[in-house]
C-alpha positions as CSV (number, residue, x, y, z in Angstrom):
1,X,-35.1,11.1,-3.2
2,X,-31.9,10.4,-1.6
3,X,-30.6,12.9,0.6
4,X,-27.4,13.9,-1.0
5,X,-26.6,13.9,-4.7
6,X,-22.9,13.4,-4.5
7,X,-20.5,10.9,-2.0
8,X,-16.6,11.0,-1.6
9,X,-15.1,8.8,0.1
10,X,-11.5,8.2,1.3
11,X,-10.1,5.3,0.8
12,X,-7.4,3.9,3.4
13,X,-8.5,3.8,6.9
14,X,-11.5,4.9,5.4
15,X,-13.5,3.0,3.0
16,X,-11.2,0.1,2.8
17,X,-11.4,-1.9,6.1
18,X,-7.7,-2.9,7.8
19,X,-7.3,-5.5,5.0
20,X,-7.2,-2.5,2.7
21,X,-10.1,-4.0,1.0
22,X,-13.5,-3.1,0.8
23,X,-16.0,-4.7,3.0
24,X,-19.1,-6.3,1.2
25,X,-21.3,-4.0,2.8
26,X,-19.4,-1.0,1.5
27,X,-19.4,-2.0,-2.0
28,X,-23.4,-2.6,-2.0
29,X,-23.8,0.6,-0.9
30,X,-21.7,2.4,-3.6
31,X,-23.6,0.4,-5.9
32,X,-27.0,1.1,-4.5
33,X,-25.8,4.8,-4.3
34,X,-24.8,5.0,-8.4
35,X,-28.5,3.2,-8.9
36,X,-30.0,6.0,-7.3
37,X,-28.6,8.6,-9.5
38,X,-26.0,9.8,-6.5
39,X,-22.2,10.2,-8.2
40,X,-19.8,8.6,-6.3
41,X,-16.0,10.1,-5.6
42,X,-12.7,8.3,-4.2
43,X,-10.4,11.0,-3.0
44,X,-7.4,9.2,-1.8
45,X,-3.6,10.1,-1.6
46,X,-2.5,7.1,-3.1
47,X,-1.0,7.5,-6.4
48,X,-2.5,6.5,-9.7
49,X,-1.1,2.8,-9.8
50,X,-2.6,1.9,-6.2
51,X,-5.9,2.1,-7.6
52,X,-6.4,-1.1,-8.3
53,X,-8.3,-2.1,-5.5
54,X,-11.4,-0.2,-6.7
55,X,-11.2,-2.5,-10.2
56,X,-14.5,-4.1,-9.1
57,X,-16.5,-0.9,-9.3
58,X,-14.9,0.0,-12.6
59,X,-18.4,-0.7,-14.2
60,X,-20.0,2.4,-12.5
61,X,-17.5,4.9,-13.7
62,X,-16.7,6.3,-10.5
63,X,-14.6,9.5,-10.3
64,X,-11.4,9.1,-8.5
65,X,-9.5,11.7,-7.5
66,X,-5.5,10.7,-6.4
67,X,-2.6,12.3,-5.4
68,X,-4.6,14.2,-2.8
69,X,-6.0,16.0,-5.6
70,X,-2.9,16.3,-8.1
71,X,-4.5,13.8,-10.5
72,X,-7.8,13.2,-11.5
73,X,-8.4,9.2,-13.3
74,X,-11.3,7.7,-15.0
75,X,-11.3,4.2,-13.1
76,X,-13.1,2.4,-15.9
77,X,-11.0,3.5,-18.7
78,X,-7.5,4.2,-16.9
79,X,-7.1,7.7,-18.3
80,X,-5.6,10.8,-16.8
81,X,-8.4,13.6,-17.1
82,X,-6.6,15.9,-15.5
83,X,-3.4,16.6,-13.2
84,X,-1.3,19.5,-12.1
85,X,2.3,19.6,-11.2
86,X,5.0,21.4,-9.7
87,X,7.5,24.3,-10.7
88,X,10.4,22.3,-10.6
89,X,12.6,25.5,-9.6
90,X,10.5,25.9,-6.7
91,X,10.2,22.6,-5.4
92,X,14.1,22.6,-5.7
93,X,14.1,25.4,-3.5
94,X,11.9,23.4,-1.0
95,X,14.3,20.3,-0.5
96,X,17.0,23.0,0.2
97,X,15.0,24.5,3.0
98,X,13.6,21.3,4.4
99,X,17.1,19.5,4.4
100,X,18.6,22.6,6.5
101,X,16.2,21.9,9.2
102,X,15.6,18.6,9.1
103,X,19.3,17.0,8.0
104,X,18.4,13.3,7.6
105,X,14.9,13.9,5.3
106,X,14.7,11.7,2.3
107,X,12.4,12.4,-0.7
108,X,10.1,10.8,-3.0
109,X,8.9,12.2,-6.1
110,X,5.5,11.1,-7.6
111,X,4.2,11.2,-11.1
112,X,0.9,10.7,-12.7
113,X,1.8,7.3,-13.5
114,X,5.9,6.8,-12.7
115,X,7.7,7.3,-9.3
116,X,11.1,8.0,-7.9
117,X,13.2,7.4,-4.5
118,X,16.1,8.4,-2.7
119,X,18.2,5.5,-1.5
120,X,17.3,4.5,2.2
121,X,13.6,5.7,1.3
122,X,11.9,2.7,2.8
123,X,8.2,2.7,1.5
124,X,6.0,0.1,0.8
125,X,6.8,-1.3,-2.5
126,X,3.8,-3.5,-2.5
127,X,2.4,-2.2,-5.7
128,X,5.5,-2.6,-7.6
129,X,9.6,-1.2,-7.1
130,X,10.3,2.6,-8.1
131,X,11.0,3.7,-11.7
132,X,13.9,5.3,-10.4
133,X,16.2,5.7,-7.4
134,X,18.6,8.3,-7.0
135,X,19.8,11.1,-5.4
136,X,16.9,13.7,-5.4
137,X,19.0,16.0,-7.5
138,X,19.4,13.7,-10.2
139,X,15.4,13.0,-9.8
140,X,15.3,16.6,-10.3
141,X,17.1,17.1,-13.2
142,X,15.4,14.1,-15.7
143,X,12.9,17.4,-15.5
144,X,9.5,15.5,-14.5
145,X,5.8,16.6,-14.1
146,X,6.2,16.1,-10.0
147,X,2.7,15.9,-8.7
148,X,3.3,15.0,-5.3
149,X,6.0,14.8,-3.3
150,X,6.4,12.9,-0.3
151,X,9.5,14.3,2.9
152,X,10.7,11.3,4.9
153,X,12.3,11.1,7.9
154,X,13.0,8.4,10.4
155,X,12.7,9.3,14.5
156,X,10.7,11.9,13.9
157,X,6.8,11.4,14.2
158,X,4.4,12.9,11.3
159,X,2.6,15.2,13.8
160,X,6.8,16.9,15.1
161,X,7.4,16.7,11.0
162,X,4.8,18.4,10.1
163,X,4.9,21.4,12.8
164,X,8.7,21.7,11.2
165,X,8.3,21.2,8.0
166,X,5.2,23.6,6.8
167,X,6.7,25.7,8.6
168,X,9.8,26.1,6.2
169,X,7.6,25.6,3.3
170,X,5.0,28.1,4.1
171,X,2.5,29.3,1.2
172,X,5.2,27.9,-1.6
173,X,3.5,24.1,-1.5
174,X,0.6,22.7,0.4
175,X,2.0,20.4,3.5
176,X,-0.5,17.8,5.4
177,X,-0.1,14.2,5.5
178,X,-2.0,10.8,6.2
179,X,0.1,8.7,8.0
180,X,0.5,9.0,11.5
181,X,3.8,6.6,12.7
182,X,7.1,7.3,14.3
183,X,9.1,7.7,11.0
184,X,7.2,10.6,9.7
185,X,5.7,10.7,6.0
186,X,4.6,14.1,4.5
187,X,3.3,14.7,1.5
188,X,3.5,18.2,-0.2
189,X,1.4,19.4,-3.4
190,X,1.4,22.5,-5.8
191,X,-0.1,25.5,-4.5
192,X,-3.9,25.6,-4.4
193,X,-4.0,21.5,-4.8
194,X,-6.0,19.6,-1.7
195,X,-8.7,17.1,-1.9
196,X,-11.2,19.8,-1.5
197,X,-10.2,22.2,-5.1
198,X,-10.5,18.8,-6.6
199,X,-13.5,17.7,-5.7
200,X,-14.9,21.4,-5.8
201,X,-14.2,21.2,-9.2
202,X,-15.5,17.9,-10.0
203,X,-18.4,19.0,-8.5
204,X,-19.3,22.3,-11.1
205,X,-18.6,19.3,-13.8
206,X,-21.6,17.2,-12.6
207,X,-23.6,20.3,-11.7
208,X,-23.5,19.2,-8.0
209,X,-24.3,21.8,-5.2
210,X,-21.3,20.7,-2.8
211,X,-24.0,21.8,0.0
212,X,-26.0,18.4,-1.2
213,X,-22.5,16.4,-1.2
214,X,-21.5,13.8,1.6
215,X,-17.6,13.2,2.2
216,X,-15.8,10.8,4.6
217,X,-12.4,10.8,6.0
218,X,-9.8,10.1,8.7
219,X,-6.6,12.7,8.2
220,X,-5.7,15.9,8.0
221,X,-5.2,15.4,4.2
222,X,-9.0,15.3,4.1
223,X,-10.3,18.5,5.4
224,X,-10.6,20.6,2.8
225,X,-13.3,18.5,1.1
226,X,-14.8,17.7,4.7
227,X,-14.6,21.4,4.9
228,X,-16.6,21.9,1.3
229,X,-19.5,19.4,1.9
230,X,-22.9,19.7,3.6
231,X,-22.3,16.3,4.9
232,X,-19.0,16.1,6.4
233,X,-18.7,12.4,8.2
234,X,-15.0,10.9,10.2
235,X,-15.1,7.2,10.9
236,X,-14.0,6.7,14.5
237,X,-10.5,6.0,14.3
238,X,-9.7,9.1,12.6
239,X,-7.1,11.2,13.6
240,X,-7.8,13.4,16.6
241,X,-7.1,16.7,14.8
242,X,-10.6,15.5,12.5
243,X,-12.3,14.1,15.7
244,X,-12.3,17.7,17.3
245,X,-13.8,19.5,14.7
246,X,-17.3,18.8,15.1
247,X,-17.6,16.7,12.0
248,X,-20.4,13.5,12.4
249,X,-18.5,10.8,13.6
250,X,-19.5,7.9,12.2
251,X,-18.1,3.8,13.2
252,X,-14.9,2.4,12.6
253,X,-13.4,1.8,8.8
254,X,-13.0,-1.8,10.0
255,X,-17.1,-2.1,10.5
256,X,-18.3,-0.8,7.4
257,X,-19.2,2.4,9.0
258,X,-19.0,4.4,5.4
259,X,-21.5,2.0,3.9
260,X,-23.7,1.8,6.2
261,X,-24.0,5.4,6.5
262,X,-24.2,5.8,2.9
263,X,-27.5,3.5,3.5
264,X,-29.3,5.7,5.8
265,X,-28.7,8.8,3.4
266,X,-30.1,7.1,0.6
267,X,-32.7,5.3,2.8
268,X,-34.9,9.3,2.3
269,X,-35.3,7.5,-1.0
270,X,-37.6,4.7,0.4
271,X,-36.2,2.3,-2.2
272,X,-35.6,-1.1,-0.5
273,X,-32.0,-1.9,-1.0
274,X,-31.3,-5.9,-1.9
275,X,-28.5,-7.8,-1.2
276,X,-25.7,-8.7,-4.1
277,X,-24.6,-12.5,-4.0
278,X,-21.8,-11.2,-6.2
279,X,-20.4,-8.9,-4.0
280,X,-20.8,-12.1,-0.9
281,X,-16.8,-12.8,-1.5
282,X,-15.3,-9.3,-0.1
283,X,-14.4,-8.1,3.1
């Protein structure tokens, strides 16, 4: 039998190579992975709508869980199983404290399937232009179900942000992030919601001892389920905060690294493991 009953994955930097696609190689072994009876996890930050990208293994119902744990989809189906938000009053209370120590910080507010922007909030708009933009106040006040929500702020890198930022925000939200630039990106959740509670939980719903799970990862945003598994694996390029905690370190994202590791934990199985023509046209 395979050696782990569960995988989580990841996605950007991660499972997807640096065409933010998956690699043949990685989608054969998610494939051979589900045919083996393992269950297969994508815990990503991205929001609902970027989610697109794992369209092709729609098929093999994989769990996904988004917003670094804020929203839990079915990939096949496109429903929202589950999602938890924040107390608006409290979360106003944050952008009064982060704005009096860091003056030029612009805010993003995400929804399970909607987003909003401050003007100047220069993301990627890549999978389609906000719902709204406005001032975060008036954000604030068209009362949504926040589920993450993303601090910006240019000339100052992620790793200064984040020392100043969590800081200020303390036990209220939780503060990590997974980008790494010179314009710093945070991204804060609800009390008690990481990767790690999610896939905790989605493990007691497929009866899953998270000792016989496998995770992979590259930020600080993906500790806590790292932290959870018995198989705790960082591709090579992950961030050195990840590479100095004694996880496995595995290849690069751009090399397959994740699916090829999936392969030897499945390999206990002694199932030979053919190749897919199908899957011969992705990265």
């Amino acid at each position: 039998m395979p050696a782990v009953d569960l995988i989580a994955s990841d996605l950007d930097r991660t499972f997807l190579g640096a065409d933010k696609l998956p690699s043949a190689e990685n989608l054969r072994a998610v494939l051979d992975a589900t045919e083996a009876g393992v269950k297969v996890v994508f815990a990503t930050g991205r929001p609902y709508r970027w989610l697109d990208v794992l369209g092709i293994l729609a098929p093999v119902h994989p769990t996904v869980i988004s917003a670094n744990g804020a929203v839990s989809v079915d990939v096949a189906t496109g429903e929202v199983l589950h999602q938890s938000g924040f107390d608006l009053e409290v979360l106003s209370s944050i952008v009064a404290d982060v704005r009096a120590v860091v003056p030029g910080a612009l805010f993003c507010t995400e929804e399970a399937r909607t987003w909003g922007v401050e003007p100047g909030f220069d993301r990627s708009f890549e999978k389609g232009v906000p719902d709204v933009e406005a001032p975060i106040e008036e954000l604030l006040a068209r009362r949504p179900k926040v589920v993450k929500f993303l601090v910006k702020a240019y000339g100052v890198p992620s790793d200064e942000l984040y020392m100043t930022v969590s800081e200020v925000i303390g036990d209220r939200a939780v503060t990590t992030y997974s980008f790494q630039g010179p314009d710093g990106i945070l991204e804060i959740s609800a009390p008690g919601v990481t990767k790690g509670a999610a896939l905790a939980q989605v493990c007691a719903d497929l009866g899953v001892d998270p000792a016989r799970a496998a995770a992979f990862g590259d930020m600080p945003n993906d500790m806590s389920m790292l932290d959870l598994v018995g198989h705790p694996f960082v591709v090579s390029n992950a961030h050195p905060d990840l590479l100095a905690r004694g996880y496995t370190v595995v290849g690069h994202h751009d090399d397959s690294a994740v699916g090829r590791t999936i392969q030897t934990l499945l390999a206990a199985d002694g199932r030979p493991r053919p190749q897919d023509p199908s899957l011969s046209g992705a990265h």
